[in-house]
C-alpha positions as CSV (number, residue, x, y, z in Angstrom):
1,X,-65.3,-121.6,-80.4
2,X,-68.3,-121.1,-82.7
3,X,-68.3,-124.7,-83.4
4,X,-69.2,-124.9,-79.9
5,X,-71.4,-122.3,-80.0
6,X,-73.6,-123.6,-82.7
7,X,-73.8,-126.6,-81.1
8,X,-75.3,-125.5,-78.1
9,X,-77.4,-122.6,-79.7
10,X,-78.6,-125.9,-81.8
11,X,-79.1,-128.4,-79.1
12,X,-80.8,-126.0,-76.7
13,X,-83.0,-125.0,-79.2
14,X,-84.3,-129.0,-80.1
15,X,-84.7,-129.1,-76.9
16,X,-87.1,-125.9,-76.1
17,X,-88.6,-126.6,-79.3
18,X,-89.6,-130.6,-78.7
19,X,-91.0,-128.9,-74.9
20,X,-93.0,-126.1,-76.9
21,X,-94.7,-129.1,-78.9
22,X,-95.2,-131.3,-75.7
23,X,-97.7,-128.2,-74.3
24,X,-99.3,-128.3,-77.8
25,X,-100.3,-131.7,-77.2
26,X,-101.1,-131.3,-73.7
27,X,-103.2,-128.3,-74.5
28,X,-105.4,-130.7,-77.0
29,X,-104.9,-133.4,-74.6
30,X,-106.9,-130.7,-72.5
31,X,-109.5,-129.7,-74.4
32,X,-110.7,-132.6,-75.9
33,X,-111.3,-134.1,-72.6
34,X,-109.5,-137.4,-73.4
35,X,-108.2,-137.8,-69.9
36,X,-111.8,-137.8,-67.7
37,X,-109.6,-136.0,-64.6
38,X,-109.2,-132.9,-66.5
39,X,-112.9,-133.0,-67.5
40,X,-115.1,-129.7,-67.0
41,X,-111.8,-127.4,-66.9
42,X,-112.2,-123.9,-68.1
43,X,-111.4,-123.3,-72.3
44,X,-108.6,-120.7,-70.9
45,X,-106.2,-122.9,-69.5
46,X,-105.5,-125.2,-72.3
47,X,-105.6,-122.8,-74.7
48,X,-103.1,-120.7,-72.4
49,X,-101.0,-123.9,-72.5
50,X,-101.4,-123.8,-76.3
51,X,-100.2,-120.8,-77.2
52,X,-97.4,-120.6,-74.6
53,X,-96.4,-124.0,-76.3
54,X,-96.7,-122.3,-80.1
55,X,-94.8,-118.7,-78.6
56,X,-91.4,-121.6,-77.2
57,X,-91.9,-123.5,-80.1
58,X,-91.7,-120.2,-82.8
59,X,-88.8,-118.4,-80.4
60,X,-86.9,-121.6,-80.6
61,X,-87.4,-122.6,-84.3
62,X,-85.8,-118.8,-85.2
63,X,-82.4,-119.7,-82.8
64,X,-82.3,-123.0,-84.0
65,X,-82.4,-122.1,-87.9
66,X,-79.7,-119.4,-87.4
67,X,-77.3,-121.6,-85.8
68,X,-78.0,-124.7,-88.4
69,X,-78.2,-122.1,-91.6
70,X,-75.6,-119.8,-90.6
71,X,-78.2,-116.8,-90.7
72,X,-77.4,-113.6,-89.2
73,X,-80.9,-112.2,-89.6
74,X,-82.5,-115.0,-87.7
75,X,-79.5,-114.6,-84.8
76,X,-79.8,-111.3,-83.9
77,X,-83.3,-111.6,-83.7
78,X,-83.3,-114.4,-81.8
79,X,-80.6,-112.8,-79.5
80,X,-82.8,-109.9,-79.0
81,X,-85.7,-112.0,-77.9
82,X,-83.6,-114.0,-75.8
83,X,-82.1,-111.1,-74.1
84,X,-85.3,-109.2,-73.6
85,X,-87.0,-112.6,-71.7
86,X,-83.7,-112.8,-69.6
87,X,-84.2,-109.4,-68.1
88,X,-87.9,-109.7,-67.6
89,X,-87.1,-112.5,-65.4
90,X,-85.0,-110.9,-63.3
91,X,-86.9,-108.2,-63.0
92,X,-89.6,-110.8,-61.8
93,X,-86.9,-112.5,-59.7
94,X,-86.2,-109.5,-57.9
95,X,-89.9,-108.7,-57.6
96,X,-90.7,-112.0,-55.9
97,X,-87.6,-111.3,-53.3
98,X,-88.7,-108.1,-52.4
99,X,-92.6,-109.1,-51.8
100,X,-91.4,-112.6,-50.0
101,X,-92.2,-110.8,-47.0
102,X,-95.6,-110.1,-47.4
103,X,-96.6,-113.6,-48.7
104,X,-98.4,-114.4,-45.4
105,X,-100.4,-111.2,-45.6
106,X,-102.0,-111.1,-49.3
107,X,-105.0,-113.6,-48.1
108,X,-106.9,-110.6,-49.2
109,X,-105.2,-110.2,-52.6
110,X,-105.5,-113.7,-53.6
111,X,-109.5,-114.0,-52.5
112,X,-110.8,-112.7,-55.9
113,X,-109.1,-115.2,-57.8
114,X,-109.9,-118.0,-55.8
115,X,-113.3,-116.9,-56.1
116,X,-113.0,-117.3,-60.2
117,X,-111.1,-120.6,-59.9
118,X,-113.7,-123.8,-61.5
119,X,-114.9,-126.6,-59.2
120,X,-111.8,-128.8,-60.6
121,X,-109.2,-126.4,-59.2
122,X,-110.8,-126.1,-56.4
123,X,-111.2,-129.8,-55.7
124,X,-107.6,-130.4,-56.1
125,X,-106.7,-127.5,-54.1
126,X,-109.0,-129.5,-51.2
127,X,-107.2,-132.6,-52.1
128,X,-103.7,-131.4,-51.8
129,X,-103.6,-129.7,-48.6
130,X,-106.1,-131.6,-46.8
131,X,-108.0,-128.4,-46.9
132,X,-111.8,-126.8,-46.9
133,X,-111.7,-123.1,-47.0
134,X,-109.3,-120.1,-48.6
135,X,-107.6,-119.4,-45.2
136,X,-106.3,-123.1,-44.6
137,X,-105.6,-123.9,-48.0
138,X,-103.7,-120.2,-48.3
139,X,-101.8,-121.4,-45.3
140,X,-101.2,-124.7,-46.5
141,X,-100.1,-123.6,-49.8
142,X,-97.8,-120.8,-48.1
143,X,-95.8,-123.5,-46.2
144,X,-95.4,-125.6,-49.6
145,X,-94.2,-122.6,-51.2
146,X,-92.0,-121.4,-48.6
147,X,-90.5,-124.5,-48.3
148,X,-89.6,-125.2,-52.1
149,X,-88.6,-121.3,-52.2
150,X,-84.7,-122.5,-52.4
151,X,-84.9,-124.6,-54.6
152,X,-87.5,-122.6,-56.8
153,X,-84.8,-119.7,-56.9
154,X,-81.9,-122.3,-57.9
155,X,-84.1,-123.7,-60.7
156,X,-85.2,-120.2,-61.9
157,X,-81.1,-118.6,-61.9
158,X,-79.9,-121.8,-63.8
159,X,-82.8,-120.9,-66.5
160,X,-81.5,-118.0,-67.0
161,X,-77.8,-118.2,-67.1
162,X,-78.9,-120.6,-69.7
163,X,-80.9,-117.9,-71.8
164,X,-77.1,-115.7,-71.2
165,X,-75.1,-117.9,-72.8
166,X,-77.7,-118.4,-75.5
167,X,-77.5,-115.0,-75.8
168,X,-73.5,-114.7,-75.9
169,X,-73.3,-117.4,-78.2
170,X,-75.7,-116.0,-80.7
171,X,-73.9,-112.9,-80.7
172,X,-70.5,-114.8,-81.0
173,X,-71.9,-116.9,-83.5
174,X,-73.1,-113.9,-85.9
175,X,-69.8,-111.5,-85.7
176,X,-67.8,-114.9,-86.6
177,X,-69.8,-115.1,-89.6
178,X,-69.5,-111.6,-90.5
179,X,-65.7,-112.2,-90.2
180,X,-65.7,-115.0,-92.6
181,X,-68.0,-113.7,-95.3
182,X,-65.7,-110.2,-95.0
183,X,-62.4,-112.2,-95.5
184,X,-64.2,-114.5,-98.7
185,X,-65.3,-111.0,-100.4
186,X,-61.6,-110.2,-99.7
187,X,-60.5,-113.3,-100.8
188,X,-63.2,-114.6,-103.6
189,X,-60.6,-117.2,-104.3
190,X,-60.4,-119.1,-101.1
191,X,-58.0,-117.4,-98.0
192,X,-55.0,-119.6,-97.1
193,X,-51.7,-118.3,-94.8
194,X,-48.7,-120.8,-95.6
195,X,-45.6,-120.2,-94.1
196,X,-44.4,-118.1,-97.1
197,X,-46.7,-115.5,-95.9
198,X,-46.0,-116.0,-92.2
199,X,-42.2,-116.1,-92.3
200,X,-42.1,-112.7,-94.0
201,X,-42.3,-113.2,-97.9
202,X,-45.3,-110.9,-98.3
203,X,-44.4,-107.2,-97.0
204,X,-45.2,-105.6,-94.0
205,X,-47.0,-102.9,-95.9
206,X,-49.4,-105.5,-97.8
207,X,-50.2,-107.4,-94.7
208,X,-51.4,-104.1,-92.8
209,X,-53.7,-103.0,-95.9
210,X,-54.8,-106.6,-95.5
211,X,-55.7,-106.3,-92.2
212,X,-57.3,-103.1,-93.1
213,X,-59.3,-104.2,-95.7
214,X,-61.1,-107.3,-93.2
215,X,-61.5,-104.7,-90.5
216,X,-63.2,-102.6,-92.7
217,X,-65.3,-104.9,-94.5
218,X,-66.3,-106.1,-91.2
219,X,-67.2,-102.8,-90.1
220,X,-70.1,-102.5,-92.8
């Protein structure tokens, strides 16, 4: 079982941390204004992109170098982080449920940023929804949204059932190395069980002081 747990804390980790280097190059891709579309865009958004690329890239790095070096330190804090991102989803996820409702009322709320948006976003807001004002492109971009809600929803629980069993196997991962470096200070020579010691040879009374002796090395 934590064979299987490091593999997928390690894999899922490559994985986030190869996606948190893709936004680091699209974020330079961005503001270097190699790609003439993306010309004339506000310095916030790539750097945004940037730093949410460095943040995936950092978070992953820490999960990834506890489940290759076998460090608890590294686990738990990546466990922690993990967890902590999990919740706020949901939290978000229940958020965006509740307020679904008033989606086709908030034309008002959204005004003020649309306002601050740069000619570029606005251009391919115009483009997209065949649009030439707030109010139609609102209503245009309420029926996309609305439509890809569903599916939105599905995408966002699989992301975090993923984060959960990151989570669980972190933790598994970290007691099952706490067991094994309690048993080798236990044992500094190497623990074995042959049959001698299974069929009886050793008494009942050394095998429970044993036991006693792991659970409470374990314990601290």
């Amino acid at each position: 079982m934590s064979v299987i747990a490091r593999a997928y804390l390690a894999i899922f980790n490559a994985l986030f941390i190869l996606a948190g280097f893709a936004l680091i190059c699209l974020s330079a891709v961005l503001i270097t204004g190699v790609v003439p579309q993306f010309r004339g865009m506000t310095l916030s958004t790539p750097v945004g992109v940037g730093v949410l690329g460095v943040v995936i890239a950092l978070i992953s790095s820490v999960g990834a170098c506890g489940a290759i070096q076998r460090s608890r330190c590294c686990l738990s804090v990546y466990a922690a982080i993990v967890l902590l991102l999990a919740i706020g989803e949901i939290g978000i996820g229940v958020v965006a449920i509740q307020f679904n409702s008033y989606i086709q009322t908030g034309l008002s709320a959204v005004e003020p940023y649309w306002n601050s948006l740069d000619s570029l976003a606005l251009a391919w807001f115009y483009s997209q929804f065949s649009c030439s004002s707030l109010s139609t492109c609102y209503s245009g971009l309420v029926g996309v949204l609305q439509s890809q809600l569903t599916t939105a929803y599905g995408v966002c629980i699989g992301f975090v059932v993923l984060q959960l069993l990151a989570f669980a196997a972190s933790i598994h991962l970290s007691v099952a190395i706490r067991r094994q470096r309690a048993v080798a200070e236990v044992y500094p020579q190497g623990y074995s069980v042959d049959k001698n010691v299974r069929w009886g040879k050793n008494s009942a009374r050394e095998e429970e002081q044993t036991a006693y002796e792991i659970d409470r090395s374990s314990y601290y």
